[in-house]
PDB file of N, H, CA, C and O in Angstrom:
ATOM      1  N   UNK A   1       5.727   1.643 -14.821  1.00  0.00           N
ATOM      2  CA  UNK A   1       5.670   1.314 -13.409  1.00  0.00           C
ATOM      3  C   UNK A   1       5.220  -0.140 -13.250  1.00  0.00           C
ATOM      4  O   UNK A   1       4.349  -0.671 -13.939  1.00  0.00           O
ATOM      5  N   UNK A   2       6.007  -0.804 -12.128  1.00  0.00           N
ATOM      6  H   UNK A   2       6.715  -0.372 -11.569  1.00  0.00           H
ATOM      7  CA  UNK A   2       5.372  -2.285 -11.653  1.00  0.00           C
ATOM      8  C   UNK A   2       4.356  -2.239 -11.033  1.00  0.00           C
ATOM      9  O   UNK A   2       4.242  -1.549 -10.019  1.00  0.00           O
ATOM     10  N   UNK A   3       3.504  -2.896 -11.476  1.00  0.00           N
ATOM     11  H   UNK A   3       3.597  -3.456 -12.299  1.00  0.00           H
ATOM     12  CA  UNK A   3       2.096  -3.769 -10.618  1.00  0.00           C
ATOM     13  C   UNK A   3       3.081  -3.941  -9.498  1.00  0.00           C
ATOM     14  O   UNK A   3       4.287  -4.189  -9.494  1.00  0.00           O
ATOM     15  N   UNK A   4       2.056  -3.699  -8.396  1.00  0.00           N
ATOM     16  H   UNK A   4       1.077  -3.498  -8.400  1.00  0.00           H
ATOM     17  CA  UNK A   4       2.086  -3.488  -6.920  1.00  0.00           C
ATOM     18  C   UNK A   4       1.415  -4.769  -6.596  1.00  0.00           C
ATOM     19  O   UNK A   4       0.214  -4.974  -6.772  1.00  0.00           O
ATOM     20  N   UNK A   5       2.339  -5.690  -6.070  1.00  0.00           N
ATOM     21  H   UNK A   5       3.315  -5.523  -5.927  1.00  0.00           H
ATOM     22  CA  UNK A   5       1.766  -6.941  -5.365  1.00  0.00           C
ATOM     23  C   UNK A   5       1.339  -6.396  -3.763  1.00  0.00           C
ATOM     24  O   UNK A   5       1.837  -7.351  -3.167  1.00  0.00           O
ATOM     25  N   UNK A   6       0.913  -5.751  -2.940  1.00  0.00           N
ATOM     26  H   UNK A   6       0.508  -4.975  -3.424  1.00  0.00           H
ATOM     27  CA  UNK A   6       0.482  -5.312  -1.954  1.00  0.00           C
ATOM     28  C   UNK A   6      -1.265  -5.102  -2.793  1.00  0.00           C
ATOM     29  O   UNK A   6      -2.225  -5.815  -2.497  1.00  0.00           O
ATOM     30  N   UNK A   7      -1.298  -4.252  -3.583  1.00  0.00           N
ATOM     31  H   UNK A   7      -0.519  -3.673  -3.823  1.00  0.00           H
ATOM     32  CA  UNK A   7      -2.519  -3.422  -3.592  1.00  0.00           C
ATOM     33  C   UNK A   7      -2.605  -3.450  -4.908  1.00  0.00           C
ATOM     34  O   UNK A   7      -1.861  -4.152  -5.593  1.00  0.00           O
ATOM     35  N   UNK A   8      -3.661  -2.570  -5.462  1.00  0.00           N
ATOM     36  H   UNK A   8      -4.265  -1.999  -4.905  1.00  0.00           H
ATOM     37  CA  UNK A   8      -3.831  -1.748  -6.897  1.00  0.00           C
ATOM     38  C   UNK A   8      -3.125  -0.145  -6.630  1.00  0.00           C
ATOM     39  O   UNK A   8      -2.358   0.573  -7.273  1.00  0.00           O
ATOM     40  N   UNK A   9      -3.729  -0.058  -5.529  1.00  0.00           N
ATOM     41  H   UNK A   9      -4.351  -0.642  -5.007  1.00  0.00           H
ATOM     42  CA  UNK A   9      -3.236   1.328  -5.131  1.00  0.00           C
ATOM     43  C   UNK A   9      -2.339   1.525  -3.862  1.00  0.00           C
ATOM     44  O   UNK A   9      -2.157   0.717  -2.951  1.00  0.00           O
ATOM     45  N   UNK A  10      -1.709   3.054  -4.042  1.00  0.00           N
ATOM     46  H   UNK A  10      -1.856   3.710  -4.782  1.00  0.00           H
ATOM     47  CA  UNK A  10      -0.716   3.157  -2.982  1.00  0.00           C
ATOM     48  C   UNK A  10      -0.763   4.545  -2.944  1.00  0.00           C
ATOM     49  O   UNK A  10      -0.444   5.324  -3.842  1.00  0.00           O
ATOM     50  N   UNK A  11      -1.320   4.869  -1.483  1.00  0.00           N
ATOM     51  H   UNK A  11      -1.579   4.236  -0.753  1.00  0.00           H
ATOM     52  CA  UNK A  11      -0.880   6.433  -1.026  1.00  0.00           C
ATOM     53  C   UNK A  11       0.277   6.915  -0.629  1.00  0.00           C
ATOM     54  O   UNK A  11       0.705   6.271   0.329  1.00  0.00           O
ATOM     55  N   UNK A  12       1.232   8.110  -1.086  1.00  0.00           N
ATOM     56  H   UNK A  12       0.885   8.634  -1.864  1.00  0.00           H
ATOM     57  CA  UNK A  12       2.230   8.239  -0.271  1.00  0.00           C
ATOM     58  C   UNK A  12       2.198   9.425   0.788  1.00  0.00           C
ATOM     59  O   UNK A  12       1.544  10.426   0.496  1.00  0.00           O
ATOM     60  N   UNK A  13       2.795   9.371   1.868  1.00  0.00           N
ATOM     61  H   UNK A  13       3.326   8.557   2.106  1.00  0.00           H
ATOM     62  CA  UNK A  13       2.701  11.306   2.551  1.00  0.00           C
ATOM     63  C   UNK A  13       4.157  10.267   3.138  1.00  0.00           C
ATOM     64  O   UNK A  13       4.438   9.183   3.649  1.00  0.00           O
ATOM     65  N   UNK A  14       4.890  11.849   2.483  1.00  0.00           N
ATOM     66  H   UNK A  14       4.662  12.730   2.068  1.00  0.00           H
ATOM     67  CA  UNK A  14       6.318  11.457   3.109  1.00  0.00           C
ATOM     68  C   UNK A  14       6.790   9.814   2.795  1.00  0.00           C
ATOM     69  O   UNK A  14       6.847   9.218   1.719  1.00  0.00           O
ATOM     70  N   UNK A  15       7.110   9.335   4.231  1.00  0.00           N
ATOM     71  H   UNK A  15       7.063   9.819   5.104  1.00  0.00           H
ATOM     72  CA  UNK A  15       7.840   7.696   3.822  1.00  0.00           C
ATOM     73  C   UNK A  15       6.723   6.772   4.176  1.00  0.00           C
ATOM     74  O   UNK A  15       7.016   5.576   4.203  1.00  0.00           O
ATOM     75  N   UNK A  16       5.375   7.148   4.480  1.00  0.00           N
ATOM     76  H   UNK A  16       5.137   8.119   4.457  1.00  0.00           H
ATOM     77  CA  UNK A  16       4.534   6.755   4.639  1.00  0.00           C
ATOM     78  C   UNK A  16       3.798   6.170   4.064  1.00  0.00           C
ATOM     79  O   UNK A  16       3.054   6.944   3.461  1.00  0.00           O
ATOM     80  N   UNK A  17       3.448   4.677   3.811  1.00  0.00           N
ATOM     81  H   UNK A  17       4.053   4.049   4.301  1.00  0.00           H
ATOM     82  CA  UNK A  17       2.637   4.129   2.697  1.00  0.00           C
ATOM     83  C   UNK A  17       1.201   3.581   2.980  1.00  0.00           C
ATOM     84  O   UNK A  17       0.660   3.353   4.062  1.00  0.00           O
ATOM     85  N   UNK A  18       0.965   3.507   2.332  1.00  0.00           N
ATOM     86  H   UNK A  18       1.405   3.693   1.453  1.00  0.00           H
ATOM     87  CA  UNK A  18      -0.801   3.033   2.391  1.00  0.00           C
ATOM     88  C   UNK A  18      -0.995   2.498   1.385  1.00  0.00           C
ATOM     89  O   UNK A  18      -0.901   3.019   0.273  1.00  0.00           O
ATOM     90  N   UNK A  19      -1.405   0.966   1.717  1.00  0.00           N
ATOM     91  H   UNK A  19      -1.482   0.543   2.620  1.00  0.00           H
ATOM     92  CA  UNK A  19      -1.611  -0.199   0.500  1.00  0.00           C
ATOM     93  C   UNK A  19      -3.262   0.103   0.384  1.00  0.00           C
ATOM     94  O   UNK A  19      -4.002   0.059   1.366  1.00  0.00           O
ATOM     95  N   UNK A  20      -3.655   0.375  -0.794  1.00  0.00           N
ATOM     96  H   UNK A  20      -3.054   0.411  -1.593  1.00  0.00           H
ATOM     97  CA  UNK A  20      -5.487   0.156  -1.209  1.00  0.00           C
ATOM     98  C   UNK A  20      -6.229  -0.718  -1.975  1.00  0.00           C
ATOM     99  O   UNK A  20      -5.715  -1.152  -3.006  1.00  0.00           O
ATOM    100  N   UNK A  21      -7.359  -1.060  -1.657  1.00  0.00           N
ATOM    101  H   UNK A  21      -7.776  -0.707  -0.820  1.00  0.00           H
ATOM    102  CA  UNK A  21      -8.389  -1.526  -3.175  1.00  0.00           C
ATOM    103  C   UNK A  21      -9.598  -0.509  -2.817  1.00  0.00           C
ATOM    104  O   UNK A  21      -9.896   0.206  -1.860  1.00  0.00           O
ATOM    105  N   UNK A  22      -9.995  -0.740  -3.757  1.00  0.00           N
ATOM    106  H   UNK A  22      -9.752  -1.321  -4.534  1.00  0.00           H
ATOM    107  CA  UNK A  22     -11.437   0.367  -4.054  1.00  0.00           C
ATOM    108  C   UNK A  22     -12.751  -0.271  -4.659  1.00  0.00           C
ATOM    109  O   UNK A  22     -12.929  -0.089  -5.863  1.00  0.00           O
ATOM    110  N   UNK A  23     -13.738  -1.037  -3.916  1.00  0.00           N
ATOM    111  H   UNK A  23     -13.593  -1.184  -2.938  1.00  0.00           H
ATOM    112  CA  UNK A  23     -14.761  -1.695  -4.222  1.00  0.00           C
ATOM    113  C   UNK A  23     -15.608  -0.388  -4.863  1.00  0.00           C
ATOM    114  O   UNK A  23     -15.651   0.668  -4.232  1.00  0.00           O
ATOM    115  N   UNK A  24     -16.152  -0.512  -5.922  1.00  0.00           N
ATOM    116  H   UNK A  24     -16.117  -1.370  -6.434  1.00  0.00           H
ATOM    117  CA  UNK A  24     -17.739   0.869  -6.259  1.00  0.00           C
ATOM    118  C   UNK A  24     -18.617  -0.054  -6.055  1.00  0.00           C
ATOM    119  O   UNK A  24     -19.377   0.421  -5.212  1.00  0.00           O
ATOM    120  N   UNK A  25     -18.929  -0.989  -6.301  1.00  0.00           N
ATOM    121  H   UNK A  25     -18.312  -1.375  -6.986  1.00  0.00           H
ATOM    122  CA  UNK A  25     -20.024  -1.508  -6.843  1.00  0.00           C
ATOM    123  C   UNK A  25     -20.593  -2.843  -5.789  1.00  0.00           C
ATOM    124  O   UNK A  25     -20.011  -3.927  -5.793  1.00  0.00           O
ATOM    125  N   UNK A  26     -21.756  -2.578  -4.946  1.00  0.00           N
ATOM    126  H   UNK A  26     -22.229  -1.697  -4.942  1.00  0.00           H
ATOM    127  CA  UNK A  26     -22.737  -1.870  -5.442  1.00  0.00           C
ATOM    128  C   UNK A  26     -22.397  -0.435  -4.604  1.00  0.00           C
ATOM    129  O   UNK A  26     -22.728   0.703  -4.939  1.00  0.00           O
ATOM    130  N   UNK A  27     -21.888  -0.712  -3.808  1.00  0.00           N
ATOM    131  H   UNK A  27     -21.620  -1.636  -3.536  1.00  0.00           H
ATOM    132  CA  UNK A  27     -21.725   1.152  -2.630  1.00  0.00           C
ATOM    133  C   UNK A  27     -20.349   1.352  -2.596  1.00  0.00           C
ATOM    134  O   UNK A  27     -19.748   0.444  -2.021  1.00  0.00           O
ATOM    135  N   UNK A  28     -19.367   2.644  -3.218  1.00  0.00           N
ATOM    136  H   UNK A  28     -19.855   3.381  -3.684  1.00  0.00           H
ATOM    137  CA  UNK A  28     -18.122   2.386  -2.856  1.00  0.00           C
ATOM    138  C   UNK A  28     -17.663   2.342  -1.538  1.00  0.00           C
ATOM    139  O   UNK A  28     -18.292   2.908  -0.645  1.00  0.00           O
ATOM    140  N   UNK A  29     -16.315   1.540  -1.260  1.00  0.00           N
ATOM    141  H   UNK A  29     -15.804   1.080  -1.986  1.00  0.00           H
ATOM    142  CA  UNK A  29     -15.763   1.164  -0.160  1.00  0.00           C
ATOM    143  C   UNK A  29     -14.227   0.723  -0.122  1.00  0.00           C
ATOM    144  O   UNK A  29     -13.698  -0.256  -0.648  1.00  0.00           O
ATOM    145  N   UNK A  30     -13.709   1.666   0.602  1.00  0.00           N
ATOM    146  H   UNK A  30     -14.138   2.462   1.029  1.00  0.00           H
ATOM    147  CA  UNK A  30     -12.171   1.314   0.377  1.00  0.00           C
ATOM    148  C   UNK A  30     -11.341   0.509   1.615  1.00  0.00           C
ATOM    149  O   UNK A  30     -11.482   0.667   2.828  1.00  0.00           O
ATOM    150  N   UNK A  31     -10.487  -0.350   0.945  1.00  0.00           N
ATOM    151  H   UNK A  31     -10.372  -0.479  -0.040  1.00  0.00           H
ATOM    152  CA  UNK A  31      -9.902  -1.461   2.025  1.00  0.00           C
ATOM    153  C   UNK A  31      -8.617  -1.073   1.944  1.00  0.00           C
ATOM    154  O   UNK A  31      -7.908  -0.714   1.004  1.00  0.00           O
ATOM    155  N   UNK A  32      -8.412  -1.236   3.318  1.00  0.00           N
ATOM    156  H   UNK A  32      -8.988  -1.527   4.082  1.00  0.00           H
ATOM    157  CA  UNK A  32      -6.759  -0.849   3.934  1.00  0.00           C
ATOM    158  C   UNK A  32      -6.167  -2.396   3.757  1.00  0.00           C
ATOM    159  O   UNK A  32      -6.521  -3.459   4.267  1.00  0.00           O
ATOM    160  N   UNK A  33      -5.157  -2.073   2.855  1.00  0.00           N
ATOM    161  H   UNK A  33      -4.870  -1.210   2.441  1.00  0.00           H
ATOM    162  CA  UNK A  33      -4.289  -4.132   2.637  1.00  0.00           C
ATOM    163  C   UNK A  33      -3.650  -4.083   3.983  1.00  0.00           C
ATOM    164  O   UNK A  33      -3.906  -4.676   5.031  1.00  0.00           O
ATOM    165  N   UNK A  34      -2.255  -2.727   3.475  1.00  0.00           N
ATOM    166  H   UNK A  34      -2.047  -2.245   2.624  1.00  0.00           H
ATOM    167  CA  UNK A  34      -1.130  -2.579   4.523  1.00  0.00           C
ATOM    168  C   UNK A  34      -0.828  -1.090   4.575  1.00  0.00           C
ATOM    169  O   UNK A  34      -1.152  -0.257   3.728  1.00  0.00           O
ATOM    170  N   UNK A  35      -0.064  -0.860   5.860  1.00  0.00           N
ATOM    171  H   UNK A  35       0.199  -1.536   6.548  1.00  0.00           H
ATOM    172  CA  UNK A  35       0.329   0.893   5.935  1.00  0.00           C
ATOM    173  C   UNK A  35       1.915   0.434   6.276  1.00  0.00           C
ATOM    174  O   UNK A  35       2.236  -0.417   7.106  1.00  0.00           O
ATOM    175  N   UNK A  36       2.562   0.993   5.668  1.00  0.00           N
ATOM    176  H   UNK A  36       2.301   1.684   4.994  1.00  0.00           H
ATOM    177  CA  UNK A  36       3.625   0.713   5.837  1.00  0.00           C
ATOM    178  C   UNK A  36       4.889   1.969   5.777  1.00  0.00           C
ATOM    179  O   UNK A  36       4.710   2.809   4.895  1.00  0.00           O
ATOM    180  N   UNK A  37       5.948   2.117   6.520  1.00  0.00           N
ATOM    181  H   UNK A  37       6.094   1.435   7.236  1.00  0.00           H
ATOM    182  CA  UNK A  37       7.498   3.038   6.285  1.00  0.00           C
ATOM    183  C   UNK A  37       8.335   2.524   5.386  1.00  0.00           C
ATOM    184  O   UNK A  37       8.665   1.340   5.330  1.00  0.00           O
ATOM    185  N   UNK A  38       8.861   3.800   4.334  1.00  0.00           N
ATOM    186  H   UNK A  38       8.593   4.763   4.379  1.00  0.00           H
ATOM    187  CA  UNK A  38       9.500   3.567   3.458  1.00  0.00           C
ATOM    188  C   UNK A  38      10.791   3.845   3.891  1.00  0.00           C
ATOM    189  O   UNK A  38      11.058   4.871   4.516  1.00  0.00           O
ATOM    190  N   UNK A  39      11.682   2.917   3.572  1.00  0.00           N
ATOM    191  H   UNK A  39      11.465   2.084   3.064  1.00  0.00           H
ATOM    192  CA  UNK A  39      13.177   2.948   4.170  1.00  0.00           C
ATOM    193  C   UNK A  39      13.950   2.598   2.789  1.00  0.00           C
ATOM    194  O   UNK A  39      14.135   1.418   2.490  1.00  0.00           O
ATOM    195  N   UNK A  40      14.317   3.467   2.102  1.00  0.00           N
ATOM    196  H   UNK A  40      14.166   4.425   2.344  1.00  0.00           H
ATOM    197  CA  UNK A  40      15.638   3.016   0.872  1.00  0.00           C
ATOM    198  C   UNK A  40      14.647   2.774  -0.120  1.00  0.00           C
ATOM    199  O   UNK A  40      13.990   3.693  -0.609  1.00  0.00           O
ATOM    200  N   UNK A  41      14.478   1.314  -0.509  1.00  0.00           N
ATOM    201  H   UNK A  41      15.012   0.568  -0.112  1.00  0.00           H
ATOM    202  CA  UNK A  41      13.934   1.094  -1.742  1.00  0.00           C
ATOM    203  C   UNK A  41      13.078  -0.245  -0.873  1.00  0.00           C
ATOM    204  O   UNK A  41      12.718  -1.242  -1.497  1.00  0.00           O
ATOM    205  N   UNK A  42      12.855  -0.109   0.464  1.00  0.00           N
ATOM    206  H   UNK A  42      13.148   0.701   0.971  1.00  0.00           H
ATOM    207  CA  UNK A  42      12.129  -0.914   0.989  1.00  0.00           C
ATOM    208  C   UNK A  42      10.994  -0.486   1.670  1.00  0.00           C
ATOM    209  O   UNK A  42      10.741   0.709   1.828  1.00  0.00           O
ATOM    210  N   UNK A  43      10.048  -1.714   2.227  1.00  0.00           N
ATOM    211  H   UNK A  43      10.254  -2.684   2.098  1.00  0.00           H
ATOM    212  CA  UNK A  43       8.613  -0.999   2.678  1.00  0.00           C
ATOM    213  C   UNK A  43       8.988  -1.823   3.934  1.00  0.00           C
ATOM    214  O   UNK A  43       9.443  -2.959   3.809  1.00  0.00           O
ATOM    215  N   UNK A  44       8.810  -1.292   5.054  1.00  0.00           N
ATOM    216  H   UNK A  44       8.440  -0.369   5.155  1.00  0.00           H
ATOM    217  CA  UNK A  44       8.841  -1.850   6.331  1.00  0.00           C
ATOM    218  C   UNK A  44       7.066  -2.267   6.759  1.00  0.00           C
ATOM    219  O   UNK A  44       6.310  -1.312   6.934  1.00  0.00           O
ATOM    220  N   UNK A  45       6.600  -3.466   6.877  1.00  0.00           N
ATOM    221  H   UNK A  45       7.214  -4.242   6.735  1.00  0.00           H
ATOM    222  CA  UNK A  45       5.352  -3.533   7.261  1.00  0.00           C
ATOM    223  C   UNK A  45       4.993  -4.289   8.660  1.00  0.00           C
ATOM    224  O   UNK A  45       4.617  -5.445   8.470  1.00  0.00           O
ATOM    225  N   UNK A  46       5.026  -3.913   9.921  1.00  0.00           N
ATOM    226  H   UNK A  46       5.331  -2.973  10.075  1.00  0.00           H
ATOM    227  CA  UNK A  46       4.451  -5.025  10.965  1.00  0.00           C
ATOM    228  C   UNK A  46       6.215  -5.909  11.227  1.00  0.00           C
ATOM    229  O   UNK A  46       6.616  -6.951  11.745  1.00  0.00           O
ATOM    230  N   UNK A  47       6.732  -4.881  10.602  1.00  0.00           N
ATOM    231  H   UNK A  47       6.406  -4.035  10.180  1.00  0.00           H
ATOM    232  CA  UNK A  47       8.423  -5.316  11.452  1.00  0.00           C
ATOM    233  C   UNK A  47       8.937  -6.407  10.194  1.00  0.00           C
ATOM    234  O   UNK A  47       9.915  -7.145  10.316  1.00  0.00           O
ATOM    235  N   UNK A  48       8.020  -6.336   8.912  1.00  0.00           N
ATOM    236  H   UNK A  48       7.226  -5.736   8.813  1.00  0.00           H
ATOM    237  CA  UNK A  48       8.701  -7.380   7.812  1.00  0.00           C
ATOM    238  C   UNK A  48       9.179  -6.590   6.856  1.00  0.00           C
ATOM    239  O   UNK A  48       8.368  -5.725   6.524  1.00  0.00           O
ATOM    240  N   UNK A  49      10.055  -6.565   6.366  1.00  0.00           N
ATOM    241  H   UNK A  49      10.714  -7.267   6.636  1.00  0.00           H
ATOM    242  CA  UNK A  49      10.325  -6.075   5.191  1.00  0.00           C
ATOM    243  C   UNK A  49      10.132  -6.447   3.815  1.00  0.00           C
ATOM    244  O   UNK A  49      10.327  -7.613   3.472  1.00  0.00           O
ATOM    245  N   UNK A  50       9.735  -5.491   2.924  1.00  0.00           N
ATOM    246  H   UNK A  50       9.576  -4.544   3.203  1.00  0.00           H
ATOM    247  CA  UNK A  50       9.305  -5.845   1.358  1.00  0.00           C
ATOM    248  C   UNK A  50      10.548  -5.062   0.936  1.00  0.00           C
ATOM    249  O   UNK A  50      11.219  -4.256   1.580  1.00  0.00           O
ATOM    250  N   UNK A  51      10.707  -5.613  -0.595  1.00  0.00           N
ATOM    251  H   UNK A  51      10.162  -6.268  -1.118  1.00  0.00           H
ATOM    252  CA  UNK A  51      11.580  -4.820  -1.539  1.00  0.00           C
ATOM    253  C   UNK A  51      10.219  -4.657  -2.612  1.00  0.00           C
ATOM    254  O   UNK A  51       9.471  -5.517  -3.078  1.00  0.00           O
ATOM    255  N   UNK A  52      10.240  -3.790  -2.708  1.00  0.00           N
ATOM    256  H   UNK A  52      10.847  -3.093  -2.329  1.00  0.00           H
ATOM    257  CA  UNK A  52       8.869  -2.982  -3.847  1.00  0.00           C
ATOM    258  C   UNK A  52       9.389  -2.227  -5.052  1.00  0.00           C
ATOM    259  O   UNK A  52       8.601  -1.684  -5.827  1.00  0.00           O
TER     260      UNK A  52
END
């Protein structure tokens, strides 16, 4: 699998994406990059499109 230039991490539900990072240290804390719709082999984000 390719390294994800959005995130480290990526949730899916359905076409639904969710770009992540995950701080632990010193208190964990998770950051929203981007949420984005999956269309084909593309990520629709804020009306831009990625090819991922």
């Amino acid at each position: 699998m390719r390294p994800n230039p959005l995130a480290p991490w990526e949730l899916r539900i359905g076409d639904l994406r969710v770009y992540y990072d995950v701080e632990e240290e010193p208190e964990t804390v998770v950051y929203i990059n981007a949420v984005g719709i999956k269309e084909r082999d593309r990520v629709r984000i804020a009306g831009e499109i990625y090819d991922l």
